[in-house]
C-alpha positions as CSV (number, residue, x, y, z in Angstrom):
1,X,95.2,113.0,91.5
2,X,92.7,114.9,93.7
3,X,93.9,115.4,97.2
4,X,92.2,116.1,100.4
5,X,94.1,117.1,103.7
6,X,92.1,117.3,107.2
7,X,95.1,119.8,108.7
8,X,97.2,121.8,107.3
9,X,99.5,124.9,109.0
10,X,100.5,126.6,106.0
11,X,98.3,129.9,107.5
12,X,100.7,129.8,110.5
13,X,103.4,129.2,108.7
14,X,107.0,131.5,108.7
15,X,106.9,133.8,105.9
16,X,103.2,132.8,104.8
17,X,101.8,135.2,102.0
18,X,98.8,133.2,100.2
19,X,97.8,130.4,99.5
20,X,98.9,128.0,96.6
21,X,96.2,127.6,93.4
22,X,96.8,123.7,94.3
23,X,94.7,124.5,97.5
24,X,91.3,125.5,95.5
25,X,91.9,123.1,92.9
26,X,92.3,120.2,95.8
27,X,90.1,119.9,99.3
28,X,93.3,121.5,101.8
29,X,91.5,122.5,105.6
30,X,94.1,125.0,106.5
31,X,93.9,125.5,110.4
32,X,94.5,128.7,112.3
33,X,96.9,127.4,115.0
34,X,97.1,129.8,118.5
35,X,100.7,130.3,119.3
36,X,100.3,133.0,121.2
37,X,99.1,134.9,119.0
38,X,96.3,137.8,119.4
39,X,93.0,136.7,118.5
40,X,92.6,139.5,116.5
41,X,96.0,138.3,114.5
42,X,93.6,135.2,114.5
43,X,90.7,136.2,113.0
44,X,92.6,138.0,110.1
45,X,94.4,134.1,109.3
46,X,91.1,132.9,108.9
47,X,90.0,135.5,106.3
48,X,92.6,133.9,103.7
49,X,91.9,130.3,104.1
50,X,89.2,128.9,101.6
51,X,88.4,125.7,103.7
52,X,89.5,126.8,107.5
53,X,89.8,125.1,111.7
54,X,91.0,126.6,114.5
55,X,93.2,124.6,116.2
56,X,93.4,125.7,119.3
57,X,90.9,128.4,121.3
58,X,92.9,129.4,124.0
59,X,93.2,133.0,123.4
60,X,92.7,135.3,126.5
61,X,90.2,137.4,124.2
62,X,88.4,134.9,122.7
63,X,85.0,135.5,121.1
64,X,83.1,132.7,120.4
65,X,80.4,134.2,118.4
66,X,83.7,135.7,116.5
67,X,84.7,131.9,115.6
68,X,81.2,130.9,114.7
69,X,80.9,133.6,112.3
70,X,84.0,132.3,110.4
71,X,82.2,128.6,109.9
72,X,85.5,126.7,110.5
73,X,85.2,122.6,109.4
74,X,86.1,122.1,113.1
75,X,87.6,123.3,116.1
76,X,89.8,122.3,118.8
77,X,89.1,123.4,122.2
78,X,93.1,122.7,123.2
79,X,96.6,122.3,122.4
80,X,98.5,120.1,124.4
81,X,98.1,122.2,127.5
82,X,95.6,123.9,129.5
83,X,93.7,126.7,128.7
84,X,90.2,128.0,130.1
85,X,88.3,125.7,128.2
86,X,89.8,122.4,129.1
87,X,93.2,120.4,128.9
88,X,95.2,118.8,125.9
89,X,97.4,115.6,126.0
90,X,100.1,116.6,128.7
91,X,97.2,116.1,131.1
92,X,94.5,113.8,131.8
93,X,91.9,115.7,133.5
94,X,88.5,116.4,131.5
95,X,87.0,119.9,130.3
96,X,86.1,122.8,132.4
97,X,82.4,124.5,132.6
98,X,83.8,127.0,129.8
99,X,84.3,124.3,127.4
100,X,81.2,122.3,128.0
101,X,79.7,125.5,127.2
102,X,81.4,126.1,124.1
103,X,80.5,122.7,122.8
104,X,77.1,123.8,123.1
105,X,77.6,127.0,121.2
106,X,79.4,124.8,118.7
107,X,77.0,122.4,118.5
108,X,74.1,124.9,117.8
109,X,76.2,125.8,115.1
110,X,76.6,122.5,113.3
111,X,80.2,122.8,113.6
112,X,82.4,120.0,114.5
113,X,84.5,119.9,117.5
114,X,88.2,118.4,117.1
115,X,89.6,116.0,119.6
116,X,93.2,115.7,118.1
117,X,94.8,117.3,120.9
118,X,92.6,117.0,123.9
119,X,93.8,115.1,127.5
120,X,91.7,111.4,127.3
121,X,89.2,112.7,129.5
122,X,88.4,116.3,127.5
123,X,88.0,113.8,124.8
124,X,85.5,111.6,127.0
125,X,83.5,114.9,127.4
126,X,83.7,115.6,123.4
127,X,82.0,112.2,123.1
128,X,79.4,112.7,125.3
129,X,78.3,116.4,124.4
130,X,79.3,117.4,121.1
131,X,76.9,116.2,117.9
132,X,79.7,116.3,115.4
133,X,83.0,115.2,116.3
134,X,86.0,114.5,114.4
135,X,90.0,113.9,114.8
136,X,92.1,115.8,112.1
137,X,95.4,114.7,112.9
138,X,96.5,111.8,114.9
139,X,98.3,108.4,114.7
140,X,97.5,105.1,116.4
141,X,99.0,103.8,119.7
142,X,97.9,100.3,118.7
143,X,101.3,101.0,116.3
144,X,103.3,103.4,118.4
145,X,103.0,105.2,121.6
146,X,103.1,109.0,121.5
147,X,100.5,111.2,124.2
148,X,99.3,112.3,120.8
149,X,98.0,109.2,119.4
150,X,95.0,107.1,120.0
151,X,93.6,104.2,121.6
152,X,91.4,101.8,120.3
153,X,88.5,102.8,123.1
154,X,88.8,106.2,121.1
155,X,88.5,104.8,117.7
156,X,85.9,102.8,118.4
157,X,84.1,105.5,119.8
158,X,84.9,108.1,116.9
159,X,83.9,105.4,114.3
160,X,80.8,104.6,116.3
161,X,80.0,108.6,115.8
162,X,80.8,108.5,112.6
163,X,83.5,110.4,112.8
164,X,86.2,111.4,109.9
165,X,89.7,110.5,111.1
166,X,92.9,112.0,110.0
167,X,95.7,110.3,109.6
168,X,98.6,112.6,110.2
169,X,102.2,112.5,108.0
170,X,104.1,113.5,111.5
171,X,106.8,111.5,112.2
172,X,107.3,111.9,115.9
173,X,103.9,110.3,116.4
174,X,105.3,107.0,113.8
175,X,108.8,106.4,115.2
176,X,111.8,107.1,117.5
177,X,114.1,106.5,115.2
178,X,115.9,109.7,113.4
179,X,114.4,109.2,109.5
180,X,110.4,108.0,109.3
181,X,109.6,105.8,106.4
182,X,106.1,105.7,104.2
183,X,105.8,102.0,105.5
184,X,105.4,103.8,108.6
185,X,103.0,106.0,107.3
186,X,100.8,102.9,105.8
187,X,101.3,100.3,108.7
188,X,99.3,103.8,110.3
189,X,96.6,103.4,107.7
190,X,96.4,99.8,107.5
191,X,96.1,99.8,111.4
192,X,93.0,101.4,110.8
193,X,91.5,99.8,107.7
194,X,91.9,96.5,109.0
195,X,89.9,97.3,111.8
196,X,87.0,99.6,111.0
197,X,87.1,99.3,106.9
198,X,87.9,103.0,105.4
199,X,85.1,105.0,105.1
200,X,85.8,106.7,108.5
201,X,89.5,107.7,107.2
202,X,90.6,110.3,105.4
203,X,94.3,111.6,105.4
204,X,95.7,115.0,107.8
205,X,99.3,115.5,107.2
206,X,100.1,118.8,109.5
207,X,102.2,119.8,106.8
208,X,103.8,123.5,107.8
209,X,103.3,122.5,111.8
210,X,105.9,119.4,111.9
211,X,109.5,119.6,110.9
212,X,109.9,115.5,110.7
213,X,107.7,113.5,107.6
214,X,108.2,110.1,105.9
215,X,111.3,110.4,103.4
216,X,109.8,111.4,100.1
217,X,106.5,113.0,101.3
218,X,107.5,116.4,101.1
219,X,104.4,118.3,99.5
220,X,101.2,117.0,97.6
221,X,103.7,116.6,94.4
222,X,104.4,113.3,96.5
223,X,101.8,111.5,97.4
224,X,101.8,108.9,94.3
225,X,104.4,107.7,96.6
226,X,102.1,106.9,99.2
227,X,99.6,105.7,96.5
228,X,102.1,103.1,95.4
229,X,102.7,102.0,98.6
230,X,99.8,101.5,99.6
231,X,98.7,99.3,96.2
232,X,101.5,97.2,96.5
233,X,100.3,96.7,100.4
234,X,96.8,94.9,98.6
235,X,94.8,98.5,98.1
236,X,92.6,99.0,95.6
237,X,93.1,102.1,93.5
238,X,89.8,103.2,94.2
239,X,89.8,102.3,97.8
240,X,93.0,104.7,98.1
241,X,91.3,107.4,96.2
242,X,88.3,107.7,99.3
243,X,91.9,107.7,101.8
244,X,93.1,110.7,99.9
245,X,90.1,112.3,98.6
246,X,86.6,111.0,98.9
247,X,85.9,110.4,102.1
248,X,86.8,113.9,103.1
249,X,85.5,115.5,100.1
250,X,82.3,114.2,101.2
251,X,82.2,115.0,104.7
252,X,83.1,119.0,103.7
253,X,79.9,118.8,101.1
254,X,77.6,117.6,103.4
255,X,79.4,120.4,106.2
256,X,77.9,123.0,104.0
């Protein structure tokens, strides 16, 4: 089974040393996340990865040009806070001049600007000034409330864009109970394909930034779990093969 993932942490990770042969052999976006780190330290992370975002560019040394150079598949402007560039989900307030201007410098790039963790109005300026736009990670508030998920004026204006959509494996965004199930994971994925077909999703797990996933789905070795799930839900096999692969395979071609 081929396997594409939108965001994955394993760069940022405790204890990382290089990446797994599974990673070239699959389509794995492995995203520099900030943390307070130098941007320097930054810059190094991204050297390793194959197929590599930037999750967040609030460092206090920031060089755009810097990030360019790198040709990440996306990049986020926040976290969930502030930085100079804008504000993430704990806020609601739109970006700053810095970030409309790094949308520009982005967009003359071709390079595609992440809303996963921007406040709801940062994400109405995304919309309105970046040419390429995607989410990598998210879940659905249509299912279950979290500051992190979306709202269906957001999906309808990502999937009007054309935008790829992750759906993310993170449990805290599924559920408040202590254990998250893979029926949580596909009533996540369903949510969506009933809505706006599948050709917009694609599958972002945030494996190595979450500590909570559906029971099972501990590493790619797992997903046939998901597969089966989602067949005995009325997927076709091919239809789940563009979720976990094609879709996204496609949009990283065509990002070339």
């Amino acid at each position: 089974m081929l396997i594409a993932d939108f965001h994955n942490d394993i760069l940022t990770s405790k204890n990382f040393s290089k990446l797994p042969e599974s990673y070239s052999q699959n389509k794995i976006v492995t995203a520099v996340y900030n943390d307070g780190r130098p941007f320097a330290d930054a810059l190094r992370l991204a050297e390793v990865g194959e197929l590599i975002a930037f999750e967040d560019l609030g460092y206090k040394d920031v060089d755009v040009d810097a990030v360019i150079s790198k040709r990440p598949k996306y990049v986020g402007i926040t976290w969930n806070g502030e930085n100079k560039f804008g504000y993430g989900c704990n806020f609601t307030e739109g970006l700053k001049g810095e970030g409309i201007s790094l949308i520009r410098a982005l967009n003359k790039a071709g390079i595609a600007v992440d809303t996963a963790h921007i406040s709801k109005g940062g994400f109405k300026d995304v919309i309105d000034n970046a040419e390429k736009v995607v989410n990598s990670h998210t879940c659905f508030n249509g299912v279950y409330r979290h500051k992190r998920n979306l709202d269906d004026w957001q999906l309808d204006l990502l999937v009007r864009r054309g935008a790829m959509v992750g759906v993310t494996f993170c449990g805290y965004f599924m559920t408040d109970r202590k254990t998250c199930e893979i029926s949580d994971l596909t009533a996540e994925i369903d949510y969506f394909a009933q809505r706006y077909g599948i050709n917009n999703l694609c599958l972002g797990t945030d494996y190595y930034g979450s500590d909570f996933f559906p029971s099972g789905l501990n590493d790619y070795n797992d997903f046939y779990l998901l597969e089966e799930s989602l067949i005995r839900l009325g997927y076709k096999r091919e239809d789940v093969e563009k979720i976990f692969y094609g879709n996204l395979n496609e949009f990283l071609e065509n990002d070339r």
